[in-house]
C-alpha positions as CSV (number, residue, x, y, z in Angstrom):
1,X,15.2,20.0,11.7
2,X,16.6,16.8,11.9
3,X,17.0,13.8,9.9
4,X,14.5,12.1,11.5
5,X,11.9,14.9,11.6
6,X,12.4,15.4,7.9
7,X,11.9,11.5,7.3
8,X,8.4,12.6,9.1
9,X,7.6,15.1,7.3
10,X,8.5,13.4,4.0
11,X,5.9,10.3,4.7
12,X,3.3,12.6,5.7
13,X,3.3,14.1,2.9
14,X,3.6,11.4,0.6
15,X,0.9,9.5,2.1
16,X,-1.5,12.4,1.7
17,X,-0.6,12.7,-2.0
18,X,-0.8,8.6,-2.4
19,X,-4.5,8.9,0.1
20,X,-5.8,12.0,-2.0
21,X,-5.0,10.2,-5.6
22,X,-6.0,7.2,-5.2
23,X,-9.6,8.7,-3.9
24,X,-9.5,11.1,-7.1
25,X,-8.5,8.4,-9.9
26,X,-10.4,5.4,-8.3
27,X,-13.7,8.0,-8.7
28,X,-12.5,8.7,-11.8
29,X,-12.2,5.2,-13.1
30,X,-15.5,4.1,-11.7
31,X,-17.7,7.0,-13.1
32,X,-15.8,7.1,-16.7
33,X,-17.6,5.1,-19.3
34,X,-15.8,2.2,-20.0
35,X,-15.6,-1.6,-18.5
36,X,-16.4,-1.8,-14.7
37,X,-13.3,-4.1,-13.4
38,X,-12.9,-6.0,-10.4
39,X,-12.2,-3.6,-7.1
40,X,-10.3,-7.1,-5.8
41,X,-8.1,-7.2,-8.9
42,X,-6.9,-3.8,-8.4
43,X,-6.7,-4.4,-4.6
44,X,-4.3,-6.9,-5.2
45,X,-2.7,-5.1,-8.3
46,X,-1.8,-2.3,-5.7
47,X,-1.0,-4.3,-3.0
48,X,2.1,-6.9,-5.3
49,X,3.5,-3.3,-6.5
50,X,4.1,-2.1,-3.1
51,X,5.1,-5.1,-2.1
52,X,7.6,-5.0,-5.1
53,X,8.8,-1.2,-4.5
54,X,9.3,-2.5,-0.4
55,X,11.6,-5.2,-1.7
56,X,13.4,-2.5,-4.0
57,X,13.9,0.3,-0.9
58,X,15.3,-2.6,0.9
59,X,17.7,-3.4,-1.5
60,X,19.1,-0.2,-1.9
61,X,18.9,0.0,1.9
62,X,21.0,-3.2,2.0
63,X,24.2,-1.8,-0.5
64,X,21.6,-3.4,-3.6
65,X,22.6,-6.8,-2.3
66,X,20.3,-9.7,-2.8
67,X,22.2,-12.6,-0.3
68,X,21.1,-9.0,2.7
69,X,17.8,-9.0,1.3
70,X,16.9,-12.4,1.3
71,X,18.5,-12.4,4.8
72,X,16.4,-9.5,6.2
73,X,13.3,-11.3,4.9
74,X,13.9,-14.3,6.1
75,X,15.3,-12.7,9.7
76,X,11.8,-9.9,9.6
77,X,9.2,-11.8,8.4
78,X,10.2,-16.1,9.2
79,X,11.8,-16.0,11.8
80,X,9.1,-14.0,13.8
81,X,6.2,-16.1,13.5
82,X,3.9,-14.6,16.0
83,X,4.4,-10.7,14.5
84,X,3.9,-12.3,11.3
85,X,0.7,-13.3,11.9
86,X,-0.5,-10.4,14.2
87,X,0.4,-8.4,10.6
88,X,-1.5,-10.9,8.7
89,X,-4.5,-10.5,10.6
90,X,-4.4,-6.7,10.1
91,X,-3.3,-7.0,6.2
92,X,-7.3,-8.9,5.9
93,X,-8.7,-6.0,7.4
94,X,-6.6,-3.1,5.0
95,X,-8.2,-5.9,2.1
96,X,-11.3,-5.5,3.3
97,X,-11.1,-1.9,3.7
98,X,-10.0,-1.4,0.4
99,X,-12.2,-3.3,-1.0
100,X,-15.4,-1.1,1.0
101,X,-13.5,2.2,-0.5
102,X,-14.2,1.0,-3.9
103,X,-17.6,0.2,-3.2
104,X,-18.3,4.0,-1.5
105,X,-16.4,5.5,-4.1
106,X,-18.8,4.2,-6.9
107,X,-21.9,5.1,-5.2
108,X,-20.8,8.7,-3.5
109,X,-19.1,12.0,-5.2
110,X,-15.9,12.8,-4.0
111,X,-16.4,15.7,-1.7
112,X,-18.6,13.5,-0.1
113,X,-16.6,10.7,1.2
């Protein structure tokens, strides 16, 4: 195998592991009985940490250099406007999304959805 294929391999797996947790401790939270919380706080609770472990792989990516980092945000995600926004628009619907996922999760079991 190479590199590549293992890089594959690697993501598919993590994001069935990150996919198949988050369905079995979001159910978890919602059916326990405690305080209901807000499914749009924790949206945005998840979404700032991956933000921050994004910004931390490219770091290390970067020889853990700040004056790169700041450079290959600024040269990614400024200076390309109209991606930017084509992202943008497609970050609102993942929100959204997320947001229905909570919603199904605390009215259906688990091997249901």
């Amino acid at each position: 195998m190479t590199k590549k294929d293992n890089r594959w391999w690697i993501s598919l797996v993590a994001l069935v592991c990150q996919t198949t947790s988050l369905v079995l401790l979001l159910r978890y939270s919602r059916t326990v009985n405690s305080e209901i919380y807000l499914s749009s706080t924790a949206v945005v609770t998840a979404e700032f940490l991956k933000g921050i472990v994004c910004i931390f792989l490219v770091w290390l990516e970067n020889d853990r250099s700040i004056n790169r980092v700041i450079l290959v945000i600024n040269e990614e995600i400024y200076n390309k406007p109209h991606d930017t926004m084509r992202l943008a628009r497609l970050s609102g619907l993942y929100a959204i999304q997320n947001n229905l996922l909570f919603i199904a999760l605390s009215y259906l079991n688990t091997a249901t959805y």
